[in-house]
Gaussian input, Z-matrix of N, CA and C with variables (Angstrom, degrees):
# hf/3-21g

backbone

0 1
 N
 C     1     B1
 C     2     B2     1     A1
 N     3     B3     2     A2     1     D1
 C     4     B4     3     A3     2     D2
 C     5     B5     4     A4     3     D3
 N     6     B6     5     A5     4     D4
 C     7     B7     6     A6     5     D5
 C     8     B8     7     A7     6     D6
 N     9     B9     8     A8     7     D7
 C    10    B10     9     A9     8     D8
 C    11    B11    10    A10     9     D9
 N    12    B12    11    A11    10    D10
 C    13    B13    12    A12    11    D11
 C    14    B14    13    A13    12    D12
 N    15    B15    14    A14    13    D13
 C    16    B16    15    A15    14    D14
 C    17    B17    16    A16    15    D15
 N    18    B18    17    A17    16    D16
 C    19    B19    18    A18    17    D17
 C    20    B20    19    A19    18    D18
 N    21    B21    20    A20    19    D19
 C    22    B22    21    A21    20    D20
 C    23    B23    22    A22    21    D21
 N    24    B24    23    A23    22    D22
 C    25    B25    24    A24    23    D23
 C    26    B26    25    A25    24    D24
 N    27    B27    26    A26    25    D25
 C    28    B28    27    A27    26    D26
 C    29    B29    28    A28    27    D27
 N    30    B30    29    A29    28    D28
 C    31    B31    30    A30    29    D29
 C    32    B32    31    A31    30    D30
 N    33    B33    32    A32    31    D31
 C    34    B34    33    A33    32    D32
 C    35    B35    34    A34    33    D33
 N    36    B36    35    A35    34    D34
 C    37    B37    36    A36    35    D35
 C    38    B38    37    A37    36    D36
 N    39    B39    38    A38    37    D37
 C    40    B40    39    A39    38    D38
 C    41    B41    40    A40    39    D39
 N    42    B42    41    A41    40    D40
 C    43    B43    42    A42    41    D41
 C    44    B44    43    A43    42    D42
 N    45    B45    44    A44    43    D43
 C    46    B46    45    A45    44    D44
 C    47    B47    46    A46    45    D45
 N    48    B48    47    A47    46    D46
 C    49    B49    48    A48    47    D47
 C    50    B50    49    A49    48    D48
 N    51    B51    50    A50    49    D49
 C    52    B52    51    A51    50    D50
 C    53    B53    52    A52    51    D51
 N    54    B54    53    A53    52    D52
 C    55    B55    54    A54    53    D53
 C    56    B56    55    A55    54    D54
 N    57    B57    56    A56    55    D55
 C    58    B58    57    A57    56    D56
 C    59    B59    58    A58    57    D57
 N    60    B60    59    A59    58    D58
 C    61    B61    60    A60    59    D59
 C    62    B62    61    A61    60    D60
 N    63    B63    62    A62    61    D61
 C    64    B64    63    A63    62    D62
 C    65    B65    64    A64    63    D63
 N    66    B66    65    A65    64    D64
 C    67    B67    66    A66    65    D65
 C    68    B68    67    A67    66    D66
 N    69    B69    68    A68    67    D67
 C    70    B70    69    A69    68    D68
 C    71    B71    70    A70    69    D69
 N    72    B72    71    A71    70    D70
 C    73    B73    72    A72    71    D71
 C    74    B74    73    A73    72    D72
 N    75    B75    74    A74    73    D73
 C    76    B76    75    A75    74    D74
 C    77    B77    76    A76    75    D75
 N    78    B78    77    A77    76    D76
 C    79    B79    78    A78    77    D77
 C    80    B80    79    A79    78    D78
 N    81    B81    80    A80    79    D79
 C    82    B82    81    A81    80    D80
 C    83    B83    82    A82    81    D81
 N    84    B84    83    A83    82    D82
 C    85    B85    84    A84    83    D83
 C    86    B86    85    A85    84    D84
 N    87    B87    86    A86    85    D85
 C    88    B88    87    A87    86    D86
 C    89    B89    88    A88    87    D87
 N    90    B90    89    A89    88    D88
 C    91    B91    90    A90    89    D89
 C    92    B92    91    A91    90    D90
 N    93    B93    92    A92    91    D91
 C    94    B94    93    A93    92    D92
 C    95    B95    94    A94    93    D93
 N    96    B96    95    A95    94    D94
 C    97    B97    96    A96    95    D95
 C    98    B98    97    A97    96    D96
 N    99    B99    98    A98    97    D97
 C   100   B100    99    A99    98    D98
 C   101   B101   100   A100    99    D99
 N   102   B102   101   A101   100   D100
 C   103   B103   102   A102   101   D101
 C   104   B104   103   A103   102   D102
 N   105   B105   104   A104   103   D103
 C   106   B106   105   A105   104   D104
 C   107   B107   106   A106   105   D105
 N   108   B108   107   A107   106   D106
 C   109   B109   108   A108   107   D107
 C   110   B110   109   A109   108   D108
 N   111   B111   110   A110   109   D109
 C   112   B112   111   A111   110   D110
 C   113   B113   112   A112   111   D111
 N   114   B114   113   A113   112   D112
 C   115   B115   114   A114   113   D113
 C   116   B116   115   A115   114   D114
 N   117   B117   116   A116   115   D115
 C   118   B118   117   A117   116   D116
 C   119   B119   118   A118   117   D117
 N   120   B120   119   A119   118   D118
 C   121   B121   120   A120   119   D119
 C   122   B122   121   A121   120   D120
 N   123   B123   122   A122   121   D121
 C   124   B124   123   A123   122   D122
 C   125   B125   124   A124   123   D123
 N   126   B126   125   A125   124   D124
 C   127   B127   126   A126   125   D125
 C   128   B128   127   A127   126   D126
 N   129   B129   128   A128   127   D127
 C   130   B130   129   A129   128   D128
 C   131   B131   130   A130   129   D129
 N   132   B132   131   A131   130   D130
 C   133   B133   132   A132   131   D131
 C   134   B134   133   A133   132   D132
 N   135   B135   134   A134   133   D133
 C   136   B136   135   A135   134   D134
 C   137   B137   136   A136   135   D135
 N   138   B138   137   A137   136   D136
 C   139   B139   138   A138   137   D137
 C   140   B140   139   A139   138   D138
 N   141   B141   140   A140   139   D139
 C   142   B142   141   A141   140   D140
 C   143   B143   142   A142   141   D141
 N   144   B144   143   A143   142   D142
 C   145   B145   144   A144   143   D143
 C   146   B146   145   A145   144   D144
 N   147   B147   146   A146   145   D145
 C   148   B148   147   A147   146   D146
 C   149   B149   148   A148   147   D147
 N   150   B150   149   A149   148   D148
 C   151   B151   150   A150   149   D149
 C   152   B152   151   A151   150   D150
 N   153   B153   152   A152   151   D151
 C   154   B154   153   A153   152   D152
 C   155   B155   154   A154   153   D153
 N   156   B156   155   A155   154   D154
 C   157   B157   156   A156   155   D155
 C   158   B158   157   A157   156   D156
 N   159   B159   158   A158   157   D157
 C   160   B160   159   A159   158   D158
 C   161   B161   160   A160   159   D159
 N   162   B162   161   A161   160   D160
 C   163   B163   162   A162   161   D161
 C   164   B164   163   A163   162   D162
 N   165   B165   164   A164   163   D163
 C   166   B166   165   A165   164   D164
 C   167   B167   166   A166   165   D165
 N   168   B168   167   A167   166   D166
 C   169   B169   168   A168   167   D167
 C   170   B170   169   A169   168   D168
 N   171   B171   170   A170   169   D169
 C   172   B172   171   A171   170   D170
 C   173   B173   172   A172   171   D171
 N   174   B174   173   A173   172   D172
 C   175   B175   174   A174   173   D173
 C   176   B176   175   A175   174   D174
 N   177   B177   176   A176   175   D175
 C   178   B178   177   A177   176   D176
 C   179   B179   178   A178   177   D177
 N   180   B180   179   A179   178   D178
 C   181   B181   180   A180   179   D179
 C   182   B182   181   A181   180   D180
 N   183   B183   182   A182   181   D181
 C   184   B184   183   A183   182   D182
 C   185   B185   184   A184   183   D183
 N   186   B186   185   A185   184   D184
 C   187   B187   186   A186   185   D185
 C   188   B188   187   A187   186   D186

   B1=1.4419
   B2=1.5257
   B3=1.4020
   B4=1.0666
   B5=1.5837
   B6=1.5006
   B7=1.5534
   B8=1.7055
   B9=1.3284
   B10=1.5673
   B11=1.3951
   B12=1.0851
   B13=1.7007
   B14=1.4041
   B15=1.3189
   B16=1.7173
   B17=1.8200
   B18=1.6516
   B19=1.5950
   B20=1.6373
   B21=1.4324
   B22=1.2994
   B23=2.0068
   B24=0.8877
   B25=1.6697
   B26=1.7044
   B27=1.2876
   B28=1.0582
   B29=1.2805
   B30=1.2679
   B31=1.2553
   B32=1.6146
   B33=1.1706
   B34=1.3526
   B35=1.3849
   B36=1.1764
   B37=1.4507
   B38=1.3923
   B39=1.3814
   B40=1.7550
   B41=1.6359
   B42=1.0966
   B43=1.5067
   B44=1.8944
   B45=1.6317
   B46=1.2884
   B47=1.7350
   B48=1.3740
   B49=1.4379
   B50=1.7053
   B51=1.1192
   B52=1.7115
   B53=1.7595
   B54=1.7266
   B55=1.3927
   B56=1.2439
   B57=1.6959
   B58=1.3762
   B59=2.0264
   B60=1.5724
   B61=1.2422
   B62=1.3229
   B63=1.1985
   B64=1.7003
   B65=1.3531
   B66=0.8431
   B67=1.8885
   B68=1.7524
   B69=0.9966
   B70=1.7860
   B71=1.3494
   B72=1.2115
   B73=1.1180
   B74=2.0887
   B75=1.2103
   B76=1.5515
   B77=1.3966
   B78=0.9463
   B79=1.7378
   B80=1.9865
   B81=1.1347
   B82=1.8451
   B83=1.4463
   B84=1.3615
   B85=1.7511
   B86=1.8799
   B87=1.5359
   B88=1.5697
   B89=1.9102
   B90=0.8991
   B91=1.6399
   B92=1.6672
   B93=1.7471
   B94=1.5485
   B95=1.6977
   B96=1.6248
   B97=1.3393
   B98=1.9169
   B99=1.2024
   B100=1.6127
   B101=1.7468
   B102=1.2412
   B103=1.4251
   B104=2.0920
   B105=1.3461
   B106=1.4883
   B107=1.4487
   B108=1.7145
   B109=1.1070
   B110=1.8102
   B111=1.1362
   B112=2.0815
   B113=1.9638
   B114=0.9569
   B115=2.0203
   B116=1.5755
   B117=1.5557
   B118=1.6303
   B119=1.9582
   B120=1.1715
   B121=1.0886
   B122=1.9297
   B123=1.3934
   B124=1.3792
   B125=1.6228
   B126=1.3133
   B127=1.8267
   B128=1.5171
   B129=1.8706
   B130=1.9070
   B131=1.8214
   B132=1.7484
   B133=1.4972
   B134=1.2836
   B135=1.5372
   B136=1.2645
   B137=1.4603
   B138=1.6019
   B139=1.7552
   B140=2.0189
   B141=1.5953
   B142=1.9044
   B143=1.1518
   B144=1.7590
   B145=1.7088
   B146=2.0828
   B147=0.7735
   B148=1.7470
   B149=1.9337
   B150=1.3447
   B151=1.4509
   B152=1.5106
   B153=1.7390
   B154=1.6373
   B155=1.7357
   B156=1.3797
   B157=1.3447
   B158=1.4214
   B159=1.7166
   B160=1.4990
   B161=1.2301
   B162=1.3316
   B163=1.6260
   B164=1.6469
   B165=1.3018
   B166=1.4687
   B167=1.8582
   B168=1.6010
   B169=1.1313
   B170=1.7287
   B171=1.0719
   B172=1.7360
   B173=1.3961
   B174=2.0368
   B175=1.6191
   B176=1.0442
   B177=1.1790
   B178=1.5243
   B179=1.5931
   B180=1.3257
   B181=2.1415
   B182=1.2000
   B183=1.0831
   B184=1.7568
   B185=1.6446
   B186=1.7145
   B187=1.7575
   B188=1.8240
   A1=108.46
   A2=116.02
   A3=117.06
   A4=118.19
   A5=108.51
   A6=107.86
   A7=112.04
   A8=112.51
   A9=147.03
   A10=125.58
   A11=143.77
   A12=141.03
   A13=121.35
   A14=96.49
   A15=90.41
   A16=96.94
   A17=96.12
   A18=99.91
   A19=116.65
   A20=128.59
   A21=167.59
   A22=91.49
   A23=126.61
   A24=138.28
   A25=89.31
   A26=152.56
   A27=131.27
   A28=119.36
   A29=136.84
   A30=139.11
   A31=114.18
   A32=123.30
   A33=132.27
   A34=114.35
   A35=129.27
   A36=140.60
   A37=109.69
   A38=104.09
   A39=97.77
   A40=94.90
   A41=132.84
   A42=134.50
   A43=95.64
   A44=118.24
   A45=127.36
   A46=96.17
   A47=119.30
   A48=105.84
   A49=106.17
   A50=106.38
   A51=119.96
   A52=117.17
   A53=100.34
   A54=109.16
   A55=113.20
   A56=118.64
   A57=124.52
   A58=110.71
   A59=104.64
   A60=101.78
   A61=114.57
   A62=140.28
   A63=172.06
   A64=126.62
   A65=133.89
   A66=136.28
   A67=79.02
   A68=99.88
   A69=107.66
   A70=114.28
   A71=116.20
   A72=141.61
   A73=108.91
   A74=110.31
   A75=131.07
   A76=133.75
   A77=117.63
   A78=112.69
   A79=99.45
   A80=89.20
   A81=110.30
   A82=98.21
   A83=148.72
   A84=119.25
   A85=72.56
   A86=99.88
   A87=116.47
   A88=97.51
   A89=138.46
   A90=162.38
   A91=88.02
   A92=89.97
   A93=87.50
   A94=89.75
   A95=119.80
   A96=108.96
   A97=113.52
   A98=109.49
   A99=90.01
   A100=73.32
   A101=126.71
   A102=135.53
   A103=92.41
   A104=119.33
   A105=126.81
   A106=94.05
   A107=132.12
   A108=124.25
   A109=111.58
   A110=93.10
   A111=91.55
   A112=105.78
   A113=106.06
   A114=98.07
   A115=96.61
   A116=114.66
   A117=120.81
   A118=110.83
   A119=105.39
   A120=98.58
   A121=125.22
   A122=102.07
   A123=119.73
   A124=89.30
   A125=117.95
   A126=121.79
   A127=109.53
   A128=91.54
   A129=111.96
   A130=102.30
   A131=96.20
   A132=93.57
   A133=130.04
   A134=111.98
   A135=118.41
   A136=133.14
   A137=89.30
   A138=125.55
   A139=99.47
   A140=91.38
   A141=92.86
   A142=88.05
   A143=127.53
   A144=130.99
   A145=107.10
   A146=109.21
   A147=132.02
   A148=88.63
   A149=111.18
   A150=124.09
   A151=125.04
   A152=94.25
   A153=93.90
   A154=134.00
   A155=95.31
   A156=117.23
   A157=123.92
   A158=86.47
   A159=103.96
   A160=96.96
   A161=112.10
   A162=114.44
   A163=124.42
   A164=122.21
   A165=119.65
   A166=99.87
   A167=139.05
   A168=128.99
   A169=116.41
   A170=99.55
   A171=106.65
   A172=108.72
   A173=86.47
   A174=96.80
   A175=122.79
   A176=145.78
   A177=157.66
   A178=98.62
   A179=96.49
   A180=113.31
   A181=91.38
   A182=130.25
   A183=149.61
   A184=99.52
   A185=111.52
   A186=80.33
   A187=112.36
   D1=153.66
   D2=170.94
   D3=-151.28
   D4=161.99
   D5=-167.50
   D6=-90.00
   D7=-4.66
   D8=167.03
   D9=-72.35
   D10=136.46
   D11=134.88
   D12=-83.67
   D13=48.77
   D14=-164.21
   D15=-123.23
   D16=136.09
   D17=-158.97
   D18=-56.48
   D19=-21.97
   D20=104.18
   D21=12.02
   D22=-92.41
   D23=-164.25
   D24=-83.78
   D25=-44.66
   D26=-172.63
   D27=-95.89
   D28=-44.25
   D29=-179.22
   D30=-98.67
   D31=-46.97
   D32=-175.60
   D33=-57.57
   D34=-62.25
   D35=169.64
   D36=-46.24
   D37=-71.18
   D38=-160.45
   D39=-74.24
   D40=0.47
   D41=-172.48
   D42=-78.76
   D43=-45.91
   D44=-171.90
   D45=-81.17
   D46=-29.35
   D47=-173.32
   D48=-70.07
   D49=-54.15
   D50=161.85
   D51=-13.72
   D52=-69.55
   D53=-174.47
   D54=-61.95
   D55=-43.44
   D56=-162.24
   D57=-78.67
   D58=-7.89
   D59=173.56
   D60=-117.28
   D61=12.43
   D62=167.29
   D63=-131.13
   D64=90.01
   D65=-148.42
   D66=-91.94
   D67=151.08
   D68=168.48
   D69=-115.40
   D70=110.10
   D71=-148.79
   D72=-109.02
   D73=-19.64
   D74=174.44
   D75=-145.95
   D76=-169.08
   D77=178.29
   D78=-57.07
   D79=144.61
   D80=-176.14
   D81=-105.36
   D82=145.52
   D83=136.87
   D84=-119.35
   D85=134.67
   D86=165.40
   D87=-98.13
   D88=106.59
   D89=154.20
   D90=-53.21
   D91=151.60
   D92=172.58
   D93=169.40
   D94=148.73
   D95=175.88
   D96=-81.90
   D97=-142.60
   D98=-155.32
   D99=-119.83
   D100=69.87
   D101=-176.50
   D102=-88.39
   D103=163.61
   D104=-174.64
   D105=-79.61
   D106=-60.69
   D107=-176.33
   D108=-46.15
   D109=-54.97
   D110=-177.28
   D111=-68.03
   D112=21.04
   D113=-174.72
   D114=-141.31
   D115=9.33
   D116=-168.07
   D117=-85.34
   D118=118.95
   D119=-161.74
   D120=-59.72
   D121=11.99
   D122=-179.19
   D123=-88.74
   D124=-72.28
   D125=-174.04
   D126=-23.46
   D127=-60.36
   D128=-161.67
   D129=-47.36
   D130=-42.65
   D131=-178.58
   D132=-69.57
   D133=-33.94
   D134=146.48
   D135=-1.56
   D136=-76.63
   D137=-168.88
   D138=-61.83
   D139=-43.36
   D140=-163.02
   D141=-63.36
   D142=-60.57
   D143=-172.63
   D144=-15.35
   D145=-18.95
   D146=-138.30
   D147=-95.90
   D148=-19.76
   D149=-172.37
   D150=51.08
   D151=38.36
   D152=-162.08
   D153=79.98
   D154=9.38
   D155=170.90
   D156=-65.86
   D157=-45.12
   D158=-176.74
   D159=-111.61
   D160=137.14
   D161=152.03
   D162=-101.51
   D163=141.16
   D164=-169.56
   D165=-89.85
   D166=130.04
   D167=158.55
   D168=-126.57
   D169=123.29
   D170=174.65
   D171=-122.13
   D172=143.92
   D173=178.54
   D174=-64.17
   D175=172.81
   D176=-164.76
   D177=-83.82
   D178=141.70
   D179=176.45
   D180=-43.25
   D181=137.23
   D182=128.66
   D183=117.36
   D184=-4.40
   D185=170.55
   D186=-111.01

């Protein structure tokens, strides 16, 4: 949780707490709505770092 909306305090952090206590070991798809923090081009790079490990999928605008 955080007292922030900042992609940094919401996604970034608990995104590294995630990996470092679950090693990913196969295909990933991380789901997610089409929120600014999850579409921020710091996250996306994140995800590519990942070498195609992970795939990023978001639901469609309006649901």
């Amino acid at each position: 949780m955080s007292d922030t909306l900042t992609t940094e305090d919401t996604i970034i952090a608990p995104w590294y707490m995630a990996v470092k206590s679950n090693i990913i070991i196969g295909q990933l798809i991380f789901h997610s709505d089409r929120g600014s923090q999850y579409a921020s081009y710091i996250f996306t790079d994140i995800i590519k770092s990942y070498d195609g490990l992970v795939k990023q999928s978001m639901s469609r605008k309006g649901n």
